[in-house]
C-alpha positions as CSV (number, residue, x, y, z in Angstrom):
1,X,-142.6,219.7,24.7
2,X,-141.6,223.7,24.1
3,X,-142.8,225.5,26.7
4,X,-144.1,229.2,25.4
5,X,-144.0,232.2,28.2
6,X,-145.2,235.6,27.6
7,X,-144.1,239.0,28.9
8,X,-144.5,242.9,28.2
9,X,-148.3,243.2,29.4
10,X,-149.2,246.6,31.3
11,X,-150.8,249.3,32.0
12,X,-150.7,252.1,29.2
13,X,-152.6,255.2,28.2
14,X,-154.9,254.9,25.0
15,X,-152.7,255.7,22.1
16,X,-149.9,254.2,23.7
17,X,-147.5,251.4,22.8
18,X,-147.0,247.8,24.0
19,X,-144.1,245.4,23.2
20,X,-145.0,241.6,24.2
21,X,-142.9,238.5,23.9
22,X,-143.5,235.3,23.2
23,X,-140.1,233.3,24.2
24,X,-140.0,229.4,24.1
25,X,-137.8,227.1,25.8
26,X,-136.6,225.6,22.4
27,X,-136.4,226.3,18.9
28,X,-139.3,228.1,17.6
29,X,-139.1,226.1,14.4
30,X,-140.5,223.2,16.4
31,X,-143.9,224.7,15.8
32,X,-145.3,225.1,11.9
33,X,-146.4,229.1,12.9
34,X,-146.7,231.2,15.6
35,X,-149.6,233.5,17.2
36,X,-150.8,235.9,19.3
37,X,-155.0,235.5,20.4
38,X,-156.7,237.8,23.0
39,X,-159.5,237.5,25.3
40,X,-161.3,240.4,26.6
41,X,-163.8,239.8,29.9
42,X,-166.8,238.2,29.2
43,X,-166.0,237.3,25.9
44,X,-164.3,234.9,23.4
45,X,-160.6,234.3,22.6
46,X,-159.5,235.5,19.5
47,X,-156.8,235.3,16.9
48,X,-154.8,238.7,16.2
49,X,-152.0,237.8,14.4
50,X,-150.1,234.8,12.8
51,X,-146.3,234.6,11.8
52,X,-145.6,231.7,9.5
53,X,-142.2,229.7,9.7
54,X,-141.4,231.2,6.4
55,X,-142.1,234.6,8.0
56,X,-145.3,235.2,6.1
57,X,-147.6,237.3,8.4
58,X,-151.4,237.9,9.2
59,X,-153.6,239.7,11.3
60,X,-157.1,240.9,11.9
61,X,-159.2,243.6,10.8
62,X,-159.0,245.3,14.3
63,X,-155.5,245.2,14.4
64,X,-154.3,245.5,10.8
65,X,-151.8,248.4,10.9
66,X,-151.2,249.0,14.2
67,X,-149.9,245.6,15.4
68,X,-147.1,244.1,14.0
69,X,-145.7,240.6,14.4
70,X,-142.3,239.3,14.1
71,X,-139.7,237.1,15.3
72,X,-136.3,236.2,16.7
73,X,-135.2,233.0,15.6
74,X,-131.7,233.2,17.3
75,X,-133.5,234.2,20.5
76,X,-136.1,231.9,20.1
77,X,-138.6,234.5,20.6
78,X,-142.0,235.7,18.9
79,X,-143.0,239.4,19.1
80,X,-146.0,241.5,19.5
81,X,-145.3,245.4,18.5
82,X,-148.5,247.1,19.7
83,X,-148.9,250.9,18.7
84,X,-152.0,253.3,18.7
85,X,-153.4,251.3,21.6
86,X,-157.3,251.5,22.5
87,X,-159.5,250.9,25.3
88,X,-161.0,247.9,23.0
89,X,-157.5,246.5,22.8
90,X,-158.1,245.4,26.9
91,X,-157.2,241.6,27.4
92,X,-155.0,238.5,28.4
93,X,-152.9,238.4,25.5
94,X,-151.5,234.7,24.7
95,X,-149.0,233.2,22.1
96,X,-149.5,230.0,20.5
97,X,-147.6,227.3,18.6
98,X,-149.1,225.4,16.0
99,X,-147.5,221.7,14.7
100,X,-149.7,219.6,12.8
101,X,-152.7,219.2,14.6
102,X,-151.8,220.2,17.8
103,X,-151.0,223.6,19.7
104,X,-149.2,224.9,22.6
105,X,-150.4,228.1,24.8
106,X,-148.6,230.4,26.8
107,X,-150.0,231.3,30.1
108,X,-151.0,235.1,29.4
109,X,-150.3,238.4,29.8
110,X,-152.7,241.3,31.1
111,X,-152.8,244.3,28.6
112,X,-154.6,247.2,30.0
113,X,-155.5,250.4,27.8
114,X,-156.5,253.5,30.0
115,X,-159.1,256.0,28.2
């Protein structure tokens, strides 16, 4: 099974910027599409943005325009290019792999926006 593992969570100042990555221990093409969710304390994960195996890409409301998603296929790696960062944007970030019916997570990694 691919094993996902994120990295590029930190610390930064409200309208800062944030690069995470998603790298997996095989080909990224194993999985149908990629993601990034979030979860904030106290509340629910949530999906931010998709990346499709064709490259197609997604994302929510609170993140359209700021966040883009993208990918590295020689690398084997997903991205996360976070810009105009806000206090709301606080959480565990995690990628995700989707094949079929089934998914794999990554572990998580802490994003912190400052006010």
């Amino acid at each position: 099974q691919v094993q996902l593992v994120e990295s590029g969570g930190g610390l930064v100042q409200a309208g800062g910027s944030l690069r995470l990555s998603c790298a997996a221990s095989g080909s990224i093409f194993s999985f149908d599409n990629m993601a990034w969710h979030r979860q904030a304390p106290g509340k629910q994960r949530e999906w931010v943005a998709l990346i499709t195996s064709g490259g197609r890409t997604n994302y929510a409301d609170s993140v359209k325009g700021r966040f883009t998603i993208s990918r590295d296929t020689a690398k084997n790696t997903v991205y996360l290019q976070m810009n105009s960062l806000k206090p709301e944007d606080t959480a565990v970030y995690y990628c995700r792999g989707y094949s079929g019916p089934n998914s794999s997570w990554g572990q998580g990694t802490q994003v912190t926006v400052s006010s």
